[in-house]
Each structure stands twice: as structure tokens, then as C-alpha cells.
DSSP file (Angstrom, degrees, kcal/mol; ACC not computed):
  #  RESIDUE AA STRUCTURE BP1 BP2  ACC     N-H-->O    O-->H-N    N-H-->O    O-->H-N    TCO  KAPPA ALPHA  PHI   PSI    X-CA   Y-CA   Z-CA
    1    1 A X              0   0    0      0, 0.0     5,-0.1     0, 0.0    63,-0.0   0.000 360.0 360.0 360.0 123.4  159.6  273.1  185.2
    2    2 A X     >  -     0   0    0      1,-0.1     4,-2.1     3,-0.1     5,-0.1  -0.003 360.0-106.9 -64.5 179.6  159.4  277.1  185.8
    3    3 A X  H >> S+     0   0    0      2,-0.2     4,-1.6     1,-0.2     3,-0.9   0.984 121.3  55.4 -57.6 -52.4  161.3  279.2  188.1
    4    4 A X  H 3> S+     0   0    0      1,-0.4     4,-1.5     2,-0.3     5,-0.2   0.828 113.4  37.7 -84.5 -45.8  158.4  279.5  190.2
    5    5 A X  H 3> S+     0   0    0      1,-0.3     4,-0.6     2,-0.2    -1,-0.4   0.679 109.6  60.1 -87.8  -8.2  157.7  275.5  190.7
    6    6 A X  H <X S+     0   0    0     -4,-2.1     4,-2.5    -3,-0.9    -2,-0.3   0.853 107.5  46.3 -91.4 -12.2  161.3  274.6  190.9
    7    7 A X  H  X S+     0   0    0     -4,-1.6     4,-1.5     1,-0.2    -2,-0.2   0.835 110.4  57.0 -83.9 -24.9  161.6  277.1  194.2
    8    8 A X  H  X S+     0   0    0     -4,-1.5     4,-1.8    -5,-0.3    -1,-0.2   0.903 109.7  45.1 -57.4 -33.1  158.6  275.4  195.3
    9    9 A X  H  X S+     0   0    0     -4,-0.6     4,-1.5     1,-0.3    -2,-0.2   0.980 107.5  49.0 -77.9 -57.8  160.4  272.4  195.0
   10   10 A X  H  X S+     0   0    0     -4,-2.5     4,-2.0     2,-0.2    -1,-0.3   0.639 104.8  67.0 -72.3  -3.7  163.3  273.1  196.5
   11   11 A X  H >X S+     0   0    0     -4,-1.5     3,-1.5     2,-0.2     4,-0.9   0.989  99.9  52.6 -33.0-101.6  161.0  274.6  199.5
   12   12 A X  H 3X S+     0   0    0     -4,-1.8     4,-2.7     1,-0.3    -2,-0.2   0.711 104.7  53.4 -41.7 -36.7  160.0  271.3  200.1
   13   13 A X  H 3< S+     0   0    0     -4,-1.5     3,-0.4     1,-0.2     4,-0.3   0.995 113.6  44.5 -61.9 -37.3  164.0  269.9  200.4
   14   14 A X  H X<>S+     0   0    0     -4,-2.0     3,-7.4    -3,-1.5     5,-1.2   0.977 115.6  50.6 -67.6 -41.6  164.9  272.5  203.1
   15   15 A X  H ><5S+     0   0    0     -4,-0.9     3,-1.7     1,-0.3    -1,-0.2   0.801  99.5  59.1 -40.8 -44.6  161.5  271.7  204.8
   16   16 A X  T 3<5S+     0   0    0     -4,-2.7    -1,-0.3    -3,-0.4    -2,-0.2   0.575 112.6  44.4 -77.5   3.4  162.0  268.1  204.8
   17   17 A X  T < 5S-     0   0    0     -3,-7.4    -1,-0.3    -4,-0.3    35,-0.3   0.154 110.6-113.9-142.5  65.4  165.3  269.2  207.0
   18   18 A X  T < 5 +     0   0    0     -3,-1.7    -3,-0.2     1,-0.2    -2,-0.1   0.491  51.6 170.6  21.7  39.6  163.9  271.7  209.4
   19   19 A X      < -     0   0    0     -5,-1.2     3,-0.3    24,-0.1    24,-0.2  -0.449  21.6-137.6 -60.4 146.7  165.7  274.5  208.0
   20   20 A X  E    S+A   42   0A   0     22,-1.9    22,-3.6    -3,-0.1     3,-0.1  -0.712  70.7  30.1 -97.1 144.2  164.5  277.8  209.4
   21   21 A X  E    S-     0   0A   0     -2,-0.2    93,-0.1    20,-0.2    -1,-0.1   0.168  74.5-162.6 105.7 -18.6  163.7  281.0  208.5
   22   22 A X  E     -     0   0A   0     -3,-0.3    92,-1.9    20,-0.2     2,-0.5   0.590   9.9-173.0 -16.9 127.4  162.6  279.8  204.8
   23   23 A X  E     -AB  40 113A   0     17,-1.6    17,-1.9    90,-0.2     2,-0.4  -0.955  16.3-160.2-131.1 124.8  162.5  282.8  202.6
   24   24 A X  E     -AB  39 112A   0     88,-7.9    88,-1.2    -2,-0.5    15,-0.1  -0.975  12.8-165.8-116.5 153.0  161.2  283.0  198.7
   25   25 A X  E     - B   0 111A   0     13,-1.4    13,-0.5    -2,-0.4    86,-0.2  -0.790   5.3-161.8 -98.5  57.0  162.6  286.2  196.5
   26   26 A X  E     + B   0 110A   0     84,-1.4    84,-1.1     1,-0.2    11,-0.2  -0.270  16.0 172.1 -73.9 146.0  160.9  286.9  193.3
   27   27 A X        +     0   0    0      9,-2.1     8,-0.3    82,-0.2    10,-0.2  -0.277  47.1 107.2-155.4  25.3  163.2  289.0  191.5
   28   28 A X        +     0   0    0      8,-0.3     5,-0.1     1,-0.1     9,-0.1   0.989  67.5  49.8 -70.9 -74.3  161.6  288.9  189.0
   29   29 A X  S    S+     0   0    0     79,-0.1     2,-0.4     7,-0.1    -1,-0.1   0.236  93.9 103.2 -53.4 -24.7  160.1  292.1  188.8
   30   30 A X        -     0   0    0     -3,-0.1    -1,-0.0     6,-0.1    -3,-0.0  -0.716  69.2-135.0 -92.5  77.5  163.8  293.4  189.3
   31   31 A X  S    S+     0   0    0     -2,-0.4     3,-0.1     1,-0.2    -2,-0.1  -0.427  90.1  19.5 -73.9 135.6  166.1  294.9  186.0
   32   32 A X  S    S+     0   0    0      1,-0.4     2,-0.2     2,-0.0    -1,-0.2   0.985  87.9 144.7  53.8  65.9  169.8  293.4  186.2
   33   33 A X        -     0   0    0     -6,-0.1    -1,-0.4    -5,-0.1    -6,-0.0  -0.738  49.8-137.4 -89.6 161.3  169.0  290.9  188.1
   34   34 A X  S    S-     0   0    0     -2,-0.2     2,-0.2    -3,-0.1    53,-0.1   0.279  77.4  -5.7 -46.2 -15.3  170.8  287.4  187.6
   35   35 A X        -     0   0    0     -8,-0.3    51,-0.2    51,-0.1    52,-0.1  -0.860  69.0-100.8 170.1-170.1  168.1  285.4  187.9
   36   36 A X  S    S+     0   0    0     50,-0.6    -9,-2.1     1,-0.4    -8,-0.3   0.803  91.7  17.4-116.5 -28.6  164.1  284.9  188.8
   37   37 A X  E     - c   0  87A   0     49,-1.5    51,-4.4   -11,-0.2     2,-0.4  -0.982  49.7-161.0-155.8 136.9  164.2  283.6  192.4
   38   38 A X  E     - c   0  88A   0    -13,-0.5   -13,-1.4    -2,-0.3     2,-0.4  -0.986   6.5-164.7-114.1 151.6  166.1  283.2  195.5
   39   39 A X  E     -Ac  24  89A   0     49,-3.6    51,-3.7    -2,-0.4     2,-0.5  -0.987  15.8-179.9-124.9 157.0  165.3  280.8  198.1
   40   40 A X  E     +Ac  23  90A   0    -17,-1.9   -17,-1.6    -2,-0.4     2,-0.3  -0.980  11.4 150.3-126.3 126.4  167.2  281.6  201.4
   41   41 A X  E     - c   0  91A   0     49,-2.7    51,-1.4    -2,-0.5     2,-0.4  -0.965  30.4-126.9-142.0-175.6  166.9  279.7  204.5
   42   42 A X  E     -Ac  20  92A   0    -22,-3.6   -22,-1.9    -2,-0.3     2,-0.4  -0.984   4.4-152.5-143.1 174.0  169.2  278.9  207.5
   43   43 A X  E     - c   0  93A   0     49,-2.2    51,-0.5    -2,-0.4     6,-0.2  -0.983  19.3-138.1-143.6 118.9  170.6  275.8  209.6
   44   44 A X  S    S+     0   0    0     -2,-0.4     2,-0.2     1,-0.2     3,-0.1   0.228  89.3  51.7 -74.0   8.3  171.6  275.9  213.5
   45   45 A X  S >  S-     0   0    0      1,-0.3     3,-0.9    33,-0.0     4,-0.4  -0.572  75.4-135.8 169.2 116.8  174.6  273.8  212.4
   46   46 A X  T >> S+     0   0    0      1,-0.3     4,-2.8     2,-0.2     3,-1.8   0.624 120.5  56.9 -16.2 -56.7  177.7  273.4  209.8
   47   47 A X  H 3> S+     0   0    0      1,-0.3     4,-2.1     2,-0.2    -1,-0.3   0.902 112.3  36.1 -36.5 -70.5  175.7  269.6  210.1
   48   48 A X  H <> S+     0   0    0     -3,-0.9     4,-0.9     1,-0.2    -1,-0.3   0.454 108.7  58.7 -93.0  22.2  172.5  270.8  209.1
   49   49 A X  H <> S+     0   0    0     -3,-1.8     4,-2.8    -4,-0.4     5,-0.3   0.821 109.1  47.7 -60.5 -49.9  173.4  273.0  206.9
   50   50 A X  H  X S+     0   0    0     -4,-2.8     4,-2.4    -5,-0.3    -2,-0.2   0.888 113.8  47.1 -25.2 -70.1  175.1  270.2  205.0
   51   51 A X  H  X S+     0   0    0     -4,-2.1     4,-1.1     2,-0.2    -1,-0.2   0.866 109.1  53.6 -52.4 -68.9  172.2  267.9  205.2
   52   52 A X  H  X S+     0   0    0     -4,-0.9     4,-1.4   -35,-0.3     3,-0.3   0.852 109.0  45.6 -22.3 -60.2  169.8  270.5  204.2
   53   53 A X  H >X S+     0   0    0     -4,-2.8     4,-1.4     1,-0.2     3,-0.9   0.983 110.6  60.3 -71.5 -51.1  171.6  271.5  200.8
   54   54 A X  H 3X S+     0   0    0     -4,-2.4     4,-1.4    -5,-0.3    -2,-0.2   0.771 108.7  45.6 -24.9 -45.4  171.9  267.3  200.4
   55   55 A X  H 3X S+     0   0    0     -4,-1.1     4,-1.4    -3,-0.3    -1,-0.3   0.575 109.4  48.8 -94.3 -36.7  168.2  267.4  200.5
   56   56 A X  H <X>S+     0   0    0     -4,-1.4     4,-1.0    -3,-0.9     5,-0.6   0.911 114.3  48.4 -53.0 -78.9  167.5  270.4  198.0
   57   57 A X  H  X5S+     0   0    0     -4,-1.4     4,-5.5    -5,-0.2    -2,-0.2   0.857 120.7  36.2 -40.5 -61.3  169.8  268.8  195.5
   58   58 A X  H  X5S+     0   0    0     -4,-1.4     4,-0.7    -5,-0.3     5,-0.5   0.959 117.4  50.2 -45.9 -86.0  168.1  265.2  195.9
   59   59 A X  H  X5S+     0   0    0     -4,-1.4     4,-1.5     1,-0.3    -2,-0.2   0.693 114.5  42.8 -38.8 -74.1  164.7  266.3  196.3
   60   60 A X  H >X5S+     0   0    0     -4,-1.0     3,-3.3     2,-0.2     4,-2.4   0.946 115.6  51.9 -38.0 -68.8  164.9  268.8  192.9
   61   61 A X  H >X<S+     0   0    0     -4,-5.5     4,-2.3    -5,-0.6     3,-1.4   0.748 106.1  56.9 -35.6 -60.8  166.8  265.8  190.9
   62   62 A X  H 3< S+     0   0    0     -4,-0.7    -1,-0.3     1,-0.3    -2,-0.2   0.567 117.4  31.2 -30.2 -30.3  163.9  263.3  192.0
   63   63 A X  H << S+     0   0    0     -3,-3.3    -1,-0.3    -4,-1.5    -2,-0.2   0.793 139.0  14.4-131.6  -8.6  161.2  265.5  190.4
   64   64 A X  H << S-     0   0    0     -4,-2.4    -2,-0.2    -3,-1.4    -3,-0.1   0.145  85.4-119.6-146.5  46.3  163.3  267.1  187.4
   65   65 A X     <  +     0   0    0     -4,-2.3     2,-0.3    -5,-0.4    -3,-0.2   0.593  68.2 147.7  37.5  23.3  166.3  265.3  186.8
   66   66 A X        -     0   0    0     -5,-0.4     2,-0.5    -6,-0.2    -5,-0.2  -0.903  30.8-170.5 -91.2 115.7  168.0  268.7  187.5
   67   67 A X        -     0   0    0     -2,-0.3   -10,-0.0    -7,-0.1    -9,-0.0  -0.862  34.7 -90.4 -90.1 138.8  171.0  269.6  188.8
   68   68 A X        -     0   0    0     -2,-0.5    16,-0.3     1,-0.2     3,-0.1   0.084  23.7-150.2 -53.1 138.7  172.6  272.7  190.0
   69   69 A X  S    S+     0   0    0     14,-1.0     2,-0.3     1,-0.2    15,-0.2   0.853  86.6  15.0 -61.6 -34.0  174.4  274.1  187.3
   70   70 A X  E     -D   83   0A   0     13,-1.8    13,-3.5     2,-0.0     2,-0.3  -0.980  66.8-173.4-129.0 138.7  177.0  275.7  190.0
   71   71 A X  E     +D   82   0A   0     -2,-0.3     2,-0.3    11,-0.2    11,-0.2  -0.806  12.2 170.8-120.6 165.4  177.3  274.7  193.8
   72   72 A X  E     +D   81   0A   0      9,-2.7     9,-0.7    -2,-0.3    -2,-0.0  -0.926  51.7  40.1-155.6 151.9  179.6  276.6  196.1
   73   73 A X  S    S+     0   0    0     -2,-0.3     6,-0.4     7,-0.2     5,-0.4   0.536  71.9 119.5 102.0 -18.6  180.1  276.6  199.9
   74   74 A X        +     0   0    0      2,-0.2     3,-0.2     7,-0.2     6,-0.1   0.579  67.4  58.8 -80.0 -11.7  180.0  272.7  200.6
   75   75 A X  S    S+     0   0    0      1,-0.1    -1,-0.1   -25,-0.0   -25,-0.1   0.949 118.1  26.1 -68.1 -72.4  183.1  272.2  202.0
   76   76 A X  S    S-     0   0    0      3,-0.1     3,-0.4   -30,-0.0    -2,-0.2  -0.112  86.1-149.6 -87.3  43.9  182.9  274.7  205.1
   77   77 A X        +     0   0    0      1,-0.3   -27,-0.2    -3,-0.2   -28,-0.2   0.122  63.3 113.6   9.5  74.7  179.0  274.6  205.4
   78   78 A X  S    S+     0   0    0     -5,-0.4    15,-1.7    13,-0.2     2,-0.3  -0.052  95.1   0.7-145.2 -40.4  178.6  278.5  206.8
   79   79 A X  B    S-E   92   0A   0     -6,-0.4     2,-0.9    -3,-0.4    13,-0.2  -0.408  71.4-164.3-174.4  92.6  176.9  279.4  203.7
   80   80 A X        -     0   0    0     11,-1.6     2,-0.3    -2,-0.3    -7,-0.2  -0.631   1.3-168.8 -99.6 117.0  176.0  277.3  200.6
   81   81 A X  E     -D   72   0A   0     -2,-0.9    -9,-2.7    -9,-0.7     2,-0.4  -0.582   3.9-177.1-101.1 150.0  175.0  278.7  197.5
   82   82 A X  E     -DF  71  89A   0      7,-1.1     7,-2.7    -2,-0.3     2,-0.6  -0.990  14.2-152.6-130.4 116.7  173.4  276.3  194.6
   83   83 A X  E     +DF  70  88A   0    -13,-3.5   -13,-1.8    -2,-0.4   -14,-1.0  -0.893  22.7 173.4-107.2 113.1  172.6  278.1  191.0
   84   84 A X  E >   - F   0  87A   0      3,-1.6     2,-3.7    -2,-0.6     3,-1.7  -0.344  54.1-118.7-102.9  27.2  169.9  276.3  189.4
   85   85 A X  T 3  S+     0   0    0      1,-0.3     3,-0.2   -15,-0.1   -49,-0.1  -0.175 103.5  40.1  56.9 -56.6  170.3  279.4  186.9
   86   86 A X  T 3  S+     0   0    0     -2,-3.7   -49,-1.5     1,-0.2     2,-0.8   0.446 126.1  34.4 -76.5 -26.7  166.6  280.7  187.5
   87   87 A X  E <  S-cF  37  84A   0     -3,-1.7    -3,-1.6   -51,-0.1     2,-0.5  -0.657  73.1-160.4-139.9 125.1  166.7  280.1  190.6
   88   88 A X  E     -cF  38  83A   0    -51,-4.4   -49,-3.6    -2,-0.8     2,-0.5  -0.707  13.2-151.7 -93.4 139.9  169.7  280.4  193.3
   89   89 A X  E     -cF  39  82A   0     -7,-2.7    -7,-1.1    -2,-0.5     2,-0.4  -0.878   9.4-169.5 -81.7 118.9  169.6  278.7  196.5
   90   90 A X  E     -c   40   0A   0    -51,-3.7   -49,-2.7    -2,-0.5     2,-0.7  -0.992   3.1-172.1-124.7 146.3  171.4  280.0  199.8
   91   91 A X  E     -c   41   0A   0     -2,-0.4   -11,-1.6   -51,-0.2     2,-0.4  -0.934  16.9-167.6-140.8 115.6  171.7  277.9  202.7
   92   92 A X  E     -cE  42  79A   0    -51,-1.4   -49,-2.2    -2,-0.7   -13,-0.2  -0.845  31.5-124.8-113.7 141.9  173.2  279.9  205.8
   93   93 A X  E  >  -c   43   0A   0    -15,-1.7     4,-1.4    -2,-0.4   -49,-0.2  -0.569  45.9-111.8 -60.2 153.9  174.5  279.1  208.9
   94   94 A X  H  > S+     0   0    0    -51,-0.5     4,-1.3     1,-0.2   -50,-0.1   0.884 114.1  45.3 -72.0 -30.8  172.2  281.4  211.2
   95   95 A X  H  > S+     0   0    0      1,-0.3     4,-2.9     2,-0.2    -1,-0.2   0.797 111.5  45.7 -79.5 -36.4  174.8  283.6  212.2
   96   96 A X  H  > S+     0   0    0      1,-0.2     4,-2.0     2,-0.2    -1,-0.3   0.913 113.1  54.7 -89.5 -28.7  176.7  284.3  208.7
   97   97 A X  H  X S+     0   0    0     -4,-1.4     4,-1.0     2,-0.2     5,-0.3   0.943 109.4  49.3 -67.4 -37.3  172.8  284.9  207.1
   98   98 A X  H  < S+     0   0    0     -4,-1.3     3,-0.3     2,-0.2    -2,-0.2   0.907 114.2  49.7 -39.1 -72.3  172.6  287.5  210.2
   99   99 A X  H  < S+     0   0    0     -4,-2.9    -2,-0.2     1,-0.3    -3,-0.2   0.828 116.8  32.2 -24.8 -87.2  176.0  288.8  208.9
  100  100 A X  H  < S-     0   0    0     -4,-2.0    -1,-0.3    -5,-0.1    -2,-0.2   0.442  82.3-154.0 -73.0   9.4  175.5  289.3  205.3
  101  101 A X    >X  -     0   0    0     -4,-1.0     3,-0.7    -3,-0.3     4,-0.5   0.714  15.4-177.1  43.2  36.3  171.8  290.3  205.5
  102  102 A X  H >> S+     0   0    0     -5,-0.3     3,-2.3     1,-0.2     4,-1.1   0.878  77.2  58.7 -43.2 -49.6  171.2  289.0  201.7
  103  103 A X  H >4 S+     0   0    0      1,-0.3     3,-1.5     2,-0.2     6,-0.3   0.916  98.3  55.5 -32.4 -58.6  167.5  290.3  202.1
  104  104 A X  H <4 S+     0   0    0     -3,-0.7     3,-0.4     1,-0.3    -1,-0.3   0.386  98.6  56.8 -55.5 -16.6  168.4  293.5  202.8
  105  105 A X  H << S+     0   0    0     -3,-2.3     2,-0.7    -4,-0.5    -1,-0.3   0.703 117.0  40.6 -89.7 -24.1  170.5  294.1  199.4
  106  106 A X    X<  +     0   0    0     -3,-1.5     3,-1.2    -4,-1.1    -1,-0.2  -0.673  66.6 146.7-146.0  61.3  167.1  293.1  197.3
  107  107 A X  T 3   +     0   0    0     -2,-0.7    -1,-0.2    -3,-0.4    -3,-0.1   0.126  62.9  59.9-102.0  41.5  165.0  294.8  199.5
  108  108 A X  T 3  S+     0   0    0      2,-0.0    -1,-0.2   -78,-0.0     2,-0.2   0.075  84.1 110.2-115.3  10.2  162.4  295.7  195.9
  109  109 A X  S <  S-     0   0    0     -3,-1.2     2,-0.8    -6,-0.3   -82,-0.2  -0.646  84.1-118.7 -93.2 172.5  162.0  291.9  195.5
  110  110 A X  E     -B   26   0A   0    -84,-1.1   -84,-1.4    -2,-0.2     2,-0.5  -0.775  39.4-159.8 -90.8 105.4  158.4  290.4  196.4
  111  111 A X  E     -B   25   0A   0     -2,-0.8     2,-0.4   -86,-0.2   -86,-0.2  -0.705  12.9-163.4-113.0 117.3  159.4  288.2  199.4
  112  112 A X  E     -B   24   0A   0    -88,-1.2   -88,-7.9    -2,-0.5     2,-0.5  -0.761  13.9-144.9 -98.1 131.9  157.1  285.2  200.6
  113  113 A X  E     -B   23   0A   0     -2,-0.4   -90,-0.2   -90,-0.2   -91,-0.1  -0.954  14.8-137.0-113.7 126.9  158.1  283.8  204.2
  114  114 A X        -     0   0    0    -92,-1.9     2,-0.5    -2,-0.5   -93,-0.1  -0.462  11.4-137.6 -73.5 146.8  157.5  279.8  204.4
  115  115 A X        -     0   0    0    -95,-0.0    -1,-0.0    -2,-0.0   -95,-0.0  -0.900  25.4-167.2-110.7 110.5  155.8  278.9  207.7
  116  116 A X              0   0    0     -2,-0.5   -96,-0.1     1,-0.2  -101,-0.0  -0.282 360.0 360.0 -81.6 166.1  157.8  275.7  208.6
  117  117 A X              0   0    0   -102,-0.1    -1,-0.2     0, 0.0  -102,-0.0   0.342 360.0 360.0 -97.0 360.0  156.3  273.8  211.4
């Protein structure tokens, strides 16, 4: 699976648990970057942040028997990062995505905004 279909993929876990704000990063394009893709989104609540990264993790095994290579952040669910090596995940509480602004450090990547329903 590429970079490009596994963020697709993991798109579809946050969807399936309303997260908001859904954000893809190609970083591609990028020299000394870490990696090909972020996908960013955020969760009104330590709960559904939880639930959300739960859902990424499932959803991605379920269609390529992948797991993140690194998780961080699941214990206090304010902001959980998952490195799927090409592609990194982060899953904010709304308030701490506010906070660190992640966009805003990578603001040369080519950034696709999901329209959740």
C-alpha cells in the first residue's frame, strides 16, 4: 500500500468517528522531511479522541495488516501521535491542535481539507 492510499485509509478511520477538522499534508514535496504524509484531525473529547485513534489503528490493520510502527499520546488522549513511518497520524484534542498549530510549522506542504459530514 503507498503513502498516499494508506492516508486515504486512515481518513476513513477518523471519519467513521466524526473527527473534525480532517487535514491531509503531503510533504512530500518537502527536503528533510520525516516522512510523506500527515493526517491531522481533532476530537471534542479526551473520549473521542481515544476512540478515534482506536479506529485508525483498526480500520488500517483491517485493510493492510499494518500497524503503527510507533504510537504515543494514548494514555492522556490531548494529542495522539501514530507513525505508520510514511505516514504520521495526529489526533488532537481541539484545544491543544489550536495550541501547537502543527499546520502552521509545514506551511510549504500541499494540504487537502476532508469535508466530513
Amino acid at each position: 500500500m503507498t503513502a498516499e492510499e494508506l492516508s486515504k485509509v486512515i481518513v476513513t478511520g477518523m471519519e467513521d468517528k466524526k473527527a473534525s477538522d480532517i487535514v491531509v499534508m503531503d510533504l512530500r514535496d518537502i527536503t528533510s522531511t520525516m516522512t510523506d504524509f500527515f493526517v491531522i484531525c481533532s476530537g471534542s473529547s479526551d473520549t473521542q479522541v481515544e476512540g478515534i485513534s482506536n479506529a485508525v489503528e483498526e480500520t488500517v490493520f483491517n485493510r493492510s495488516n499494518e500497524r503503527p510502527w510507533r504510537s504515543e499520546g494514548k494514555t492522556n488522549r490531548q494529542w495522539v501521535l501514530m507513525d505508520y513511518v510514511n505516514v504520521v497520524v495526529h489526533i488532537f484534542l481541539k484545544e491543544k491542535r489550536e495550541f501547537y498549530q502543527l499546520e502552521e510549522l509545514w506551511g510549504d506542504a500541499k494540504v487537502t481539507k476532508i469535508n466530513s459530514h
